[in-house]
N, C-alpha and C positions, 0 to 999 in steps of 0.2 A: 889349456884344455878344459874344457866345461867335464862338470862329475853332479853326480845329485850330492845334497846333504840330508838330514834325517833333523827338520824343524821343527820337529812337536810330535807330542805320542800321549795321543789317548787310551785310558783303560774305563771299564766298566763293567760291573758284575750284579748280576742277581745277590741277594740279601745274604752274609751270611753264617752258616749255621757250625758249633763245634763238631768236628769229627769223633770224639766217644759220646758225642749226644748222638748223629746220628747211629750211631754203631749200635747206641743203649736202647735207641726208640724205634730202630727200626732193622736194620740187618740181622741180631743178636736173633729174632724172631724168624727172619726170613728164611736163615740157614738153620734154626734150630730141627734138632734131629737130621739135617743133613751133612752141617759141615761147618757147625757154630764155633767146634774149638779152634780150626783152620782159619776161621773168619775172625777170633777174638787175633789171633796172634799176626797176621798181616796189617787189620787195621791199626795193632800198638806200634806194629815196625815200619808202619808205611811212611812216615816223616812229616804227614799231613797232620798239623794241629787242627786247621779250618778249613772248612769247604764251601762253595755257594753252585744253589741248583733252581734254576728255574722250576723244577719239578721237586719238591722238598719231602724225598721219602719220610718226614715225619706228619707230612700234611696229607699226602698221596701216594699210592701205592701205581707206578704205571705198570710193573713189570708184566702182567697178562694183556698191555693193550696192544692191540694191531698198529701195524708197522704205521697204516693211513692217520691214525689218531694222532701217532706222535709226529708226522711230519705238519700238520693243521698246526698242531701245540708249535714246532720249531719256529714257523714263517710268524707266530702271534708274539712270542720270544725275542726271536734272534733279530727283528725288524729294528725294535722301538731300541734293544742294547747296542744293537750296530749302532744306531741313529746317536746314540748319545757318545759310543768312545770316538768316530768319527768327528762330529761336532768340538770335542774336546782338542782333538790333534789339531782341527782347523785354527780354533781361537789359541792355542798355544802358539802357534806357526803363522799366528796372524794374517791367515789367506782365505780368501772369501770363497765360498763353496763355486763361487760364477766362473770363479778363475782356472778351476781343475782340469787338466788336461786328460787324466786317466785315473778310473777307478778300478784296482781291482781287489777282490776278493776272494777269500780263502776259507773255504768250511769242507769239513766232511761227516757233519754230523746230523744234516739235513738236507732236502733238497723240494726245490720248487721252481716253478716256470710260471711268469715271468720270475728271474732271479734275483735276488737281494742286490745284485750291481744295479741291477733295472729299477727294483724299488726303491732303493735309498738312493739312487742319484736324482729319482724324482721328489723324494720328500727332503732331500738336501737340497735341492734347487741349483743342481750342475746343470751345465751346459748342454743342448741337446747335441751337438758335436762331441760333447766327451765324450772317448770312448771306455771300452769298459773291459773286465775279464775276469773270469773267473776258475780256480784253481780248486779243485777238488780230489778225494781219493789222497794225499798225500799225509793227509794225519799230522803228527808231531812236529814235523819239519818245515810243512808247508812255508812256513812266514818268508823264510829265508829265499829256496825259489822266487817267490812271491816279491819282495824286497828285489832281488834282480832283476826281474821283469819291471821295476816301477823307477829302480833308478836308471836302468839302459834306456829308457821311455823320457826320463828326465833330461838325462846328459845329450837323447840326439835329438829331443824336441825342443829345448829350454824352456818347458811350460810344468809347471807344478804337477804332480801326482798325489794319489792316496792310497794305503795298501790296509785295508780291512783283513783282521782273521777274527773271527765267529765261532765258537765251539759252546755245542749243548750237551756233552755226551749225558746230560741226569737225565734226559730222555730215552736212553739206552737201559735201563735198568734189564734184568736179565731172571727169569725166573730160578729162583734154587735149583742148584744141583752140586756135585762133590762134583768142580770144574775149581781149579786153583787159580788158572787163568782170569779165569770169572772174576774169582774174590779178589785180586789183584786190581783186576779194573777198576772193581766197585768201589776199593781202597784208595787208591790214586786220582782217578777224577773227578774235573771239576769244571763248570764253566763259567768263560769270562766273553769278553769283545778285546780286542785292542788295534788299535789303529796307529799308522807312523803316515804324517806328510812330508812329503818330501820334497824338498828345491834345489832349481839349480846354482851351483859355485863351482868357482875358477879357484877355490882356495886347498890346501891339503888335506882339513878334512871332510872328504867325505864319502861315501860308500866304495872303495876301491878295492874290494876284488868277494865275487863269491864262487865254491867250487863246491864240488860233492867228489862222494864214492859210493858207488852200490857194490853190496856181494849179494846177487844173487843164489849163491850156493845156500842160503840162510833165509829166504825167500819167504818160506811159511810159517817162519817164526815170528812174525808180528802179521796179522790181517783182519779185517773188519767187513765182515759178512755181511749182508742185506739180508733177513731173515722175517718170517711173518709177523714177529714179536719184537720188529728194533733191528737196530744192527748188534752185532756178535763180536766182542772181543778177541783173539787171538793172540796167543801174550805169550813169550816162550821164556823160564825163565835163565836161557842159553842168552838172552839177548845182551846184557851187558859184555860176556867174555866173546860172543862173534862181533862187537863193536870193536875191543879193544887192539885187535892190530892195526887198525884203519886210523885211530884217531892221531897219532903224534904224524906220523908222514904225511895227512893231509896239513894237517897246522903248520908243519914244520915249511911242504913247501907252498902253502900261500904266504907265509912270512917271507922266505926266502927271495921270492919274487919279486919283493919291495924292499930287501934291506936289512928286517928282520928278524928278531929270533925272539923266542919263547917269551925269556926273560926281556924284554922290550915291551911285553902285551901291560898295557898300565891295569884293562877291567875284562874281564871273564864273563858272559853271558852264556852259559851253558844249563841245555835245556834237562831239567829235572824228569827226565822218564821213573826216574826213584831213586831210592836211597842209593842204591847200588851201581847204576849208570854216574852219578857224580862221584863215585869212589874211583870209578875204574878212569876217567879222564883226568882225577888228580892225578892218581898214581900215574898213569902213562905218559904225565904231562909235567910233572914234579912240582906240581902248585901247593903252594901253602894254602892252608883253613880258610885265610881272609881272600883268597884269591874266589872262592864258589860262596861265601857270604851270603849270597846277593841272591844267586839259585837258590840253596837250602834254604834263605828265607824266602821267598815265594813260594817254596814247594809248602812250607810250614804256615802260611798266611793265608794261601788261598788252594792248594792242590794241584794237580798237574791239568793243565786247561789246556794242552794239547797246542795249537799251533798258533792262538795268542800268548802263549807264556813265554816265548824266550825273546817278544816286546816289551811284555809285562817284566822284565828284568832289565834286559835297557835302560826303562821309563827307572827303576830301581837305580842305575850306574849312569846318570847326567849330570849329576853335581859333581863325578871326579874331572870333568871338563871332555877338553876333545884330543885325550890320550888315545893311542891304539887299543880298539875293543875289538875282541874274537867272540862274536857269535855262535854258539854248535847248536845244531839241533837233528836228533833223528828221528827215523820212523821205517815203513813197512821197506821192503827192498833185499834186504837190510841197508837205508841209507844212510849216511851219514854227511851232513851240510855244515859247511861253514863260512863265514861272514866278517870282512874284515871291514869296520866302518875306525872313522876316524886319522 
């Protein structure tokens, strides 16, 4: 039975800068007299040592621009970064851009028509038969979906895929105000590119099962608003305890389905929404330190980059080989996705 595998993963990031430098040179100011001591004590606790922004609040202040400015800024950004972790997955995976059968793509933190599928399959020089797709509105999680959709495409076309996630949320910045949600955002994010090519095998491992759970009862506890001023975070900090009942019974029976159990997972890719989203999936999941490693360092190295990060971890756990890896990643919904490659 043909399955895709996961050949190569590129990353890519804007330049980047320390998280108490940005805090000292620029936030520290923004909230002052609104909500600086709220602000000082989030960004100590947020886990993020570094950050990288295309828009580098110590260089540029976006938060008063219209929505129009920053979607010009994302397509002049998110192009030439797409262009380059793509690139990078290709020559890792040693497959020529002519050869792709599907590109698709995953952002919600901009938008334009013709779409970044459109423009970067032209400046990669795919095929005009590639097809293409693109995945928006899902935030955090996206990759994973994303991931599904590239290796079902893989396994019943036998032709190579690319699965693009693009996140700029520094163009979001969000004018002061005593919003905790807010300050939370602005603590946490960060953007990157990263990209997985995918091929296909007749061998064990390779991408073999992805599943979700939504509770919608929990619904508007994470959302991202289109506003005149950017889009609008939505942050509940309910969100890690209405994850935590969902998380062991979905892992448990995608395991189950293949043979599985917990203790059998060799590497943990789980997506850093914060400090406290990776507390609540050790504890529900009985992982040792070294088992989120690999998370907490990303989250510490570069910030929460939203739906390239739980690639950008991956790309982190391929030297342990091709043990069982559980991918998690969530977002608005309240979803919760996970990914068993390997």
């Amino acid at each position: 039975m043909v399955s895709a595998r996961v050949a190569g993963i590129g990353v890519a990031h804007p330049p980047p800068v320390s998280q108490q430098v940005v805090f000292d040179g620029f936030f520290a100011g923004h909230y002052a007299g609104v909500a600086r001591g709220l602000a000082k004590r989030v960004f100590e606790n947020s886990g993020v040592a570094t950050r990288h922004g295309v828009a580098n609040p110590l260089v540029e202040d976006v938060s008063q621009w219209p929505t129009s400015r920053r979607m010009e800024r994302y397509l002049a950004e998110a192009l030439p970064l797409g262009k380059e972790a793509v690139s990078a997955a290709l020559a890792e995976a040693g497959v020529a851009a002519s050869d792709i059968g599907l590109l698709a793509v995953c952002s919600c933190t901009g938008y334009v028509t013709p779409g970044l599928d459109i423009l970067l399959a032209r400046d990669l020089g795919l095929p005009p038969t590639a097809q293409r797709l693109f995945v928006g509105h899902m935030g955090c999680y996206a990759a994973l979906p994303g991931l599904g959709a590239v290796s079902d495409f893989v396994a019943v076309r036998g032709r190579p895929a690319v699965l693009l996630c693009v996140e700029l949320p520094s163009l979001h910045v969000q004018p002061a105000a005593v919003d905790p949600q807010q300050v939370v955002a602005h603590a946490l994010f960060s953007d990157a590119a990263a990209a997985a090519v995918l091929l296909p095998t007749t061998g064990e491992y390779g991408v073999r099962e992805v599943a979700s759970v939504t509770d919608t009862t929990t619904a508007d506890y994470m959302t991202w608003q289109v506003t005149d001023l950017g889009f609008r975070m939505g942050l509940s900090p309910q969100v890690p305890d209405a994850l935590r009942p969902h998380v062991r019974p979905l892992v448990e029976g995608m395991l189950a389905g293949h043979g599985l159990s917990v203790g059998d997972v060799g590497a943990w890719a789980v997506h850093p929404g914060g400090p406290r989203i990776l507390d609540v999936v050790g504890e529900e999941l009985e992982l040792a330190d070294d088992d989120l490693a690999a998370s907490r360092g990303v989250l510490a190295e570069h910030g929460n980059c939203s739906s390239p990060t739980v690639l950008m971890i991956l790309e982190k756990l391929k030297d342990r080989g091709p043990t069982p890896t559980m991918m998690l990643a969530f977002g608005p919904g309240l979803t919760l996705y996970g990914a068993l490659v390997g």
